[in-house]
C-alpha positions in Angstrom: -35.4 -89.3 16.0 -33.0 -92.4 16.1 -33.8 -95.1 18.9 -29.5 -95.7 18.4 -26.8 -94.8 20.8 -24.6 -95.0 18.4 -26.4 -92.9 15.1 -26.4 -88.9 15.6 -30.3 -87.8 15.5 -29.5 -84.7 13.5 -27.2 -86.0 10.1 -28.1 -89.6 11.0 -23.8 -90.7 10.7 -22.4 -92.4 13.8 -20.5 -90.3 16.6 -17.8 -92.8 16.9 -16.3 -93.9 20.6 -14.1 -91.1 20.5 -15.9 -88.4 20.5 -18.0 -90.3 23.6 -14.4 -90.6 25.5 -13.6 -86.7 24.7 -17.1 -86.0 26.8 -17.0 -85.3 30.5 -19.7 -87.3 31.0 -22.3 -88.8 28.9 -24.6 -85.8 29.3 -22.7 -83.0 29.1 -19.9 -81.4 26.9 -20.8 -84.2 24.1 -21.2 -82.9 20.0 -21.5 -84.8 16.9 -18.1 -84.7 15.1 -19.7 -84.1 11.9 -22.6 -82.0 12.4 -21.6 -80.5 15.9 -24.9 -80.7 17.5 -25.2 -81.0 21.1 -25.9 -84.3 22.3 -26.7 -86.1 25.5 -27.4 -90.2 26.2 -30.5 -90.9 28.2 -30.5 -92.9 30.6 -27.0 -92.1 31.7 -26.0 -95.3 33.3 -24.7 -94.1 36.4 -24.8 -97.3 38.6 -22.2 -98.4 35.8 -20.1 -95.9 36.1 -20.2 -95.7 39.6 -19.4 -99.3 40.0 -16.5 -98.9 36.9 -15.4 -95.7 39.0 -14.9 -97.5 42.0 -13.0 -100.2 40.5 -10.9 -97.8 38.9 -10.1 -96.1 42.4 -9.2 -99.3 43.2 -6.7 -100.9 40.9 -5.1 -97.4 41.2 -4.6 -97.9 44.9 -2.6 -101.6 44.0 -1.2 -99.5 41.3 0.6 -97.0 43.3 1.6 -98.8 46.1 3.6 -101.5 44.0 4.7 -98.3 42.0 5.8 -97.0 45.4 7.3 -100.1 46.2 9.5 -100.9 43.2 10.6 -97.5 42.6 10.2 -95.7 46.2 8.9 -91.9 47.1 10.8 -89.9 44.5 10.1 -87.9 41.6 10.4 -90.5 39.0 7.9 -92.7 41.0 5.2 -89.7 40.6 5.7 -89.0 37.1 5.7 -92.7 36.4 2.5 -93.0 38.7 1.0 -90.5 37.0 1.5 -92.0 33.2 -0.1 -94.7 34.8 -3.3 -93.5 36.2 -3.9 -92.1 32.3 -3.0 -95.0 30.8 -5.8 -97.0 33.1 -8.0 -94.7 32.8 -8.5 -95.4 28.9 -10.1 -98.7 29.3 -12.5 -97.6 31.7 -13.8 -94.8 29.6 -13.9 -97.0 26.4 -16.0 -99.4 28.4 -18.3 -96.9 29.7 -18.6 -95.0 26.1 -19.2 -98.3 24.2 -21.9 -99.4 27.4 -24.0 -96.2 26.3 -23.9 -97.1 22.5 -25.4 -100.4 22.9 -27.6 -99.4 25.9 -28.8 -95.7 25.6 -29.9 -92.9 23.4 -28.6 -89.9 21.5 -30.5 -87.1 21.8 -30.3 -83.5 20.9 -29.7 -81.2 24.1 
């Protein structure tokens, strides 16, 4: 079995970030794009992505109130709000999913 976070324990390639940012979370809903076995990172790092989660909550609060603010309560202001909370959200998972591949291990499920 490999020690990596980053090497797939069944066909030994590397998972990639992406399929890692597809994942609901790190131990569930996670497959090897080339081999599709099911795999999981242990240990999840939870306090990280509590503390990453909370910032995010954050910075969406400033977010939507400036959004609010420049464009008022109308329709455009939510759609516009909305393409923003997706767009932030991006970093946030990248950093989570590349946290795991230097700090925990694939295994199978």
């Amino acid at each position: 079995m490999s020690t990596s976070g980053s090497i797939c324990p069944s066909c030994a390639k590397d998972v990639g970030v992406w399929s890692i940012m597809r994942a609901p979370l790190p131990n569930i809903g996670f497959r090897c794009p080339h081999c599709k076995a099911a795999l999981k990172y242990t240990p999840v790092q939870w306090g990280f992505i509590f503390i990453l989660f909370l910032l995010y909550l954050l910075v969406l609060v400033v977010v939507a109130a400036a959004t609010n603010y420049l464009l008022g309560i109308r329709i455009r202001a939510t759609v516009v709000s909305l393409a923003i909370i997706l767009a932030l959200w991006i970093p946030f998972e990248l950093a989570i999913a590349r946290r795991h591949r230097a700090r925990s291990q694939l295994i199978r499920k």
